[in-house]
C-alpha positions as CSV (number, residue, x, y, z in Angstrom):
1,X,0.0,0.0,0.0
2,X,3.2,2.2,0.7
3,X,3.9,2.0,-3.2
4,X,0.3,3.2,-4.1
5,X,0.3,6.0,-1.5
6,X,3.5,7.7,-2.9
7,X,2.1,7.4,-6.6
8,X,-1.2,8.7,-5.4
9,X,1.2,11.7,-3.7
10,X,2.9,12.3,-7.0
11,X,-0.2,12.3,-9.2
12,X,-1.7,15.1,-7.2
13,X,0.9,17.0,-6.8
14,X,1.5,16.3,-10.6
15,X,-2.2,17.6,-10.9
16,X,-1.9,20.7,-8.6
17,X,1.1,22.4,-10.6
18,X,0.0,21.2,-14.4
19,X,-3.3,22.6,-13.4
20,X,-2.6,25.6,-11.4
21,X,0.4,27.0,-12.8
22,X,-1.3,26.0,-16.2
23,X,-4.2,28.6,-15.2
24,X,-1.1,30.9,-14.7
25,X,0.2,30.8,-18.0
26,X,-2.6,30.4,-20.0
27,X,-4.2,33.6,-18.6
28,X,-0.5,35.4,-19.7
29,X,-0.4,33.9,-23.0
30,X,-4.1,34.4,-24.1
31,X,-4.8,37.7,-22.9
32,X,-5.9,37.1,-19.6
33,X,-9.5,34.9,-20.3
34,X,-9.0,33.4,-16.3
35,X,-7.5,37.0,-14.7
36,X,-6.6,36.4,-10.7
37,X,-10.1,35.0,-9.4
38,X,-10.1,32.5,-12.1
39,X,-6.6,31.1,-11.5
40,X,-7.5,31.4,-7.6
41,X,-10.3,29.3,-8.2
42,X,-8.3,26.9,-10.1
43,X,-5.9,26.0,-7.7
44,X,-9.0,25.5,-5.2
45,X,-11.1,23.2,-7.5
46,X,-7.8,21.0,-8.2
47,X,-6.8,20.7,-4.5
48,X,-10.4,19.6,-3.7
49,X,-10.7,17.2,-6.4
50,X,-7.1,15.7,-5.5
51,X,-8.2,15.3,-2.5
52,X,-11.6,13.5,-3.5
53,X,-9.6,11.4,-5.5
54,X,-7.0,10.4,-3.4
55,X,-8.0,11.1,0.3
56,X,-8.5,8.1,1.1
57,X,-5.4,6.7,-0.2
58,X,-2.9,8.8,0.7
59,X,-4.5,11.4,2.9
60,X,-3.6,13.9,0.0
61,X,-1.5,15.6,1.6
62,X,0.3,17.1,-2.1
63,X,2.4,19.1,-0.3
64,X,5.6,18.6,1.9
65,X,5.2,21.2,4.3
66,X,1.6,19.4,4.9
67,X,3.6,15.5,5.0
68,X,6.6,17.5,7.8
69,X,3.9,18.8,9.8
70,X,1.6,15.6,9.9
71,X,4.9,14.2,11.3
72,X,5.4,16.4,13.9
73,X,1.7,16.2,15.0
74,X,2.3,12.6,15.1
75,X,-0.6,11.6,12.8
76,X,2.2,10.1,9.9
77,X,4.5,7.3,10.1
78,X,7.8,8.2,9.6
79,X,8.2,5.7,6.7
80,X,6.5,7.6,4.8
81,X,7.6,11.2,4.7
82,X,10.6,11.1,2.7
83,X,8.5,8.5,0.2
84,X,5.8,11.1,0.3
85,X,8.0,14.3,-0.4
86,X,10.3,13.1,-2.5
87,X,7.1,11.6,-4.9
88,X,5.4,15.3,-4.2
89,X,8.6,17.1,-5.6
90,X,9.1,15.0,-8.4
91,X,5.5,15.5,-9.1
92,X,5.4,18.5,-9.4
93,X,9.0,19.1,-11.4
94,X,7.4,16.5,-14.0
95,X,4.4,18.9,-14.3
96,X,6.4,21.8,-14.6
97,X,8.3,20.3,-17.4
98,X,5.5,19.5,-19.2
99,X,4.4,22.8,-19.6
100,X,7.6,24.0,-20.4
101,X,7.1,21.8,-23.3
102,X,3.4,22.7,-24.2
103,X,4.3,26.4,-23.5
104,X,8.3,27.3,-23.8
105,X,7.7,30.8,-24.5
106,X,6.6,31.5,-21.0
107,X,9.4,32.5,-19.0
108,X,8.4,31.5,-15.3
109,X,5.8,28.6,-16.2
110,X,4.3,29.8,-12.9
111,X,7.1,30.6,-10.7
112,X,5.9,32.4,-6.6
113,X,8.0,35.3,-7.3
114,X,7.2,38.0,-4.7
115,X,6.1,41.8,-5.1
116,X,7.3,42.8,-1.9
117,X,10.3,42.9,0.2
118,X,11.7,39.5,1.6
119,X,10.8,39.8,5.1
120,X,7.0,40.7,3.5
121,X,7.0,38.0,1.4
122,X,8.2,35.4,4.1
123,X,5.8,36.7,6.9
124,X,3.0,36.3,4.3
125,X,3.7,32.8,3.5
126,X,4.0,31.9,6.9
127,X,0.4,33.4,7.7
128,X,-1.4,31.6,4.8
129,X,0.3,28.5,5.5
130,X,-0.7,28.6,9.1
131,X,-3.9,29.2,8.1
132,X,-4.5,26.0,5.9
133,X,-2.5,24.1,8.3
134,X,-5.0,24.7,11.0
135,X,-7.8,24.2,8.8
136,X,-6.5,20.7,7.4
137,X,-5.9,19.4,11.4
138,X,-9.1,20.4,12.1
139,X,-10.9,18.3,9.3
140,X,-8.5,15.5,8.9
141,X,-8.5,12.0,10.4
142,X,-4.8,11.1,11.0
143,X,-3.3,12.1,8.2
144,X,-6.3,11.6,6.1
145,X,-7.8,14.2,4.4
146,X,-10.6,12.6,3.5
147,X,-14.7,13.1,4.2
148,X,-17.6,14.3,2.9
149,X,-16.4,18.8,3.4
150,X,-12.5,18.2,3.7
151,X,-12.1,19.0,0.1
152,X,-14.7,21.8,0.2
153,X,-12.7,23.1,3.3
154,X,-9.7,23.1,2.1
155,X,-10.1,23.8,-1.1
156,X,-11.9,26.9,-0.6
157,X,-9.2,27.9,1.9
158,X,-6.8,27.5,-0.5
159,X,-8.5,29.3,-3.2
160,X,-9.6,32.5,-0.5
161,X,-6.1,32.7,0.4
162,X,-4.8,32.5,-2.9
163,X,-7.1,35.6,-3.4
164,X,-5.9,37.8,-0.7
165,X,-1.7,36.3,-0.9
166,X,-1.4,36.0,-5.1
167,X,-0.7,39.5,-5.6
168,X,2.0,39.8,-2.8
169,X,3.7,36.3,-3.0
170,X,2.1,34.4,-5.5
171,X,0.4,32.3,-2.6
172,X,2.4,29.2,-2.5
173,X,2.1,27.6,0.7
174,X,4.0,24.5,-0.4
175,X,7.6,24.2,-1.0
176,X,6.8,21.6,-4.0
177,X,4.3,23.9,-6.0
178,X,7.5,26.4,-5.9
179,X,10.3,24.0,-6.3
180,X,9.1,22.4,-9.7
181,X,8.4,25.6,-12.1
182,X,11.4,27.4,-10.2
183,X,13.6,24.5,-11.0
184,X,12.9,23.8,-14.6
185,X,12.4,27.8,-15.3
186,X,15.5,28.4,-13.5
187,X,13.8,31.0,-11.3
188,X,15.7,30.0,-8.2
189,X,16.8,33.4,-6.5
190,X,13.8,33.7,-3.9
191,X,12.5,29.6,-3.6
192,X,14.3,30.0,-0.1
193,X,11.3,32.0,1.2
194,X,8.9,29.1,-0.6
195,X,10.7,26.5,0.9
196,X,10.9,27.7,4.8
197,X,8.0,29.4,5.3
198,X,5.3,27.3,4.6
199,X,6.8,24.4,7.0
200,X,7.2,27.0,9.9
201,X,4.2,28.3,9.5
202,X,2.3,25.1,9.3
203,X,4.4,23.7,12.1
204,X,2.8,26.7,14.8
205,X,-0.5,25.2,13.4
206,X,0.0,22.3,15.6
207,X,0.1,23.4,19.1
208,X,-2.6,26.3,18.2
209,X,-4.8,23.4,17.0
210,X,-4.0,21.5,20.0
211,X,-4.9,24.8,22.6
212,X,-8.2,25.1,20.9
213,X,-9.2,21.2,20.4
214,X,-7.5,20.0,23.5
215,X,-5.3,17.3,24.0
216,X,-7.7,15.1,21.8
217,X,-6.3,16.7,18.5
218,X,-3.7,15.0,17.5
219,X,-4.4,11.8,19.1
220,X,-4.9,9.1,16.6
221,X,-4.4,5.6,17.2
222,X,-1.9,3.5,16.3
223,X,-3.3,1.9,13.2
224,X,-3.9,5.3,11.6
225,X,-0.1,6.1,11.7
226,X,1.0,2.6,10.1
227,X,1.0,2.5,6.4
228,X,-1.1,-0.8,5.3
């Protein structure tokens, strides 16, 4: 099961990138038919429908500031994280690279490049990624995102913050949906801030989840943190 979780990891994460980054350059290279709230809602719908798809799988987690922090929390086996983030990074280089090939006149196929200065841009990141961190704990089982609103939730989390965080930092919140077009566009110079912040800020998640749910939050059993 192991082997079909890491796929399932890699296909969404493939999905998120070829899919949201797409909306990104399509809207440059067609005269902007998507504009912001259209590539916003975008990166929602795909997040939601990865995790429909593969919830129950993998826990859809499509993101390795998301797989680090379900470790901390305790709610992953440790087995898996490096399975999970390497698959999620690979993922989503092989998505970037695919529409460097449909699209090789775009420049950052994507790229979180931010607007502001680097302590801006870093706080930012941290915020939003806090924000869906708490939001994911609070509707996950384990580290199962999974159920009948956890795509709706955090979808639509992802999609509001994208909203308010685009303009000022391209809204990443996941170190693989920056590494991939950054790496095959060769816009390296700020994926530092892409990397970092998103685990920090979905590591504080944790405890704050934990002072508002109690203890009980990140108690799973056993069975939930053993791959099958």
């Amino acid at each position: 099961m192991a082997r079909n979780q890491c796929v399932a990891e890699g296909l969404g994460t493939f999905a998120l990138v070829f899919a949201g980054c797409g909306a990104i350059v399509v809207n440059d290279m067609f005269g902007g038919p998507l504009g912001h709230t259209g590539i916003c809602i975008v990166f929602g719908l795909v997040v939601m429908a990865m995790i429909y798809a593969v919830g129950n799988i993998s826990g859809a987690h499509i993101n390795p500031a998301v797989t680090i922090a379900f470790l901390v929390a305790g709610r992953l086996d440790r087995k898996l994280a490096l399975p999970y983030i390497g698959c999620q990074l690979i993922g989503a280089t092989l998505a970037a690279a695919v529409l460097a090939l449909l699209f090789p006149q775009h420049e950052t196929l994507g790229s979180t490049l931010p607007a502001v200065a680097y302590w801006r841009a870093f706080l930012m990141e941290v915020i939003l990624s806090f924000l869906l961190m708490f939001v994911i704990l609070n509707v996950s089982t384990g580290h199962m995102e999974k159920g009948i609103m956890a795509g709706v939730a955090v979808g639509g989390t992802v999609a509001f913050e994208a909203l308010v965080g685009g303009p000022v930092t391209g809204a990443s919140m996941n170190p693989a949906r920056s590494f991939g077009p950054a790496l095959v566009s060769g816009h390296l110079e700020t994926l530092w801030i892409y990397l970092c912040a998103p685990v920090l800020g979905m590591l504080l998640a944790r405890p704050t989840c934990r002072w508002i749910q109690g203890s009980e939050c990140c108690a799973v059993e056993a069975s939930e943190t053993e791959p099958a």
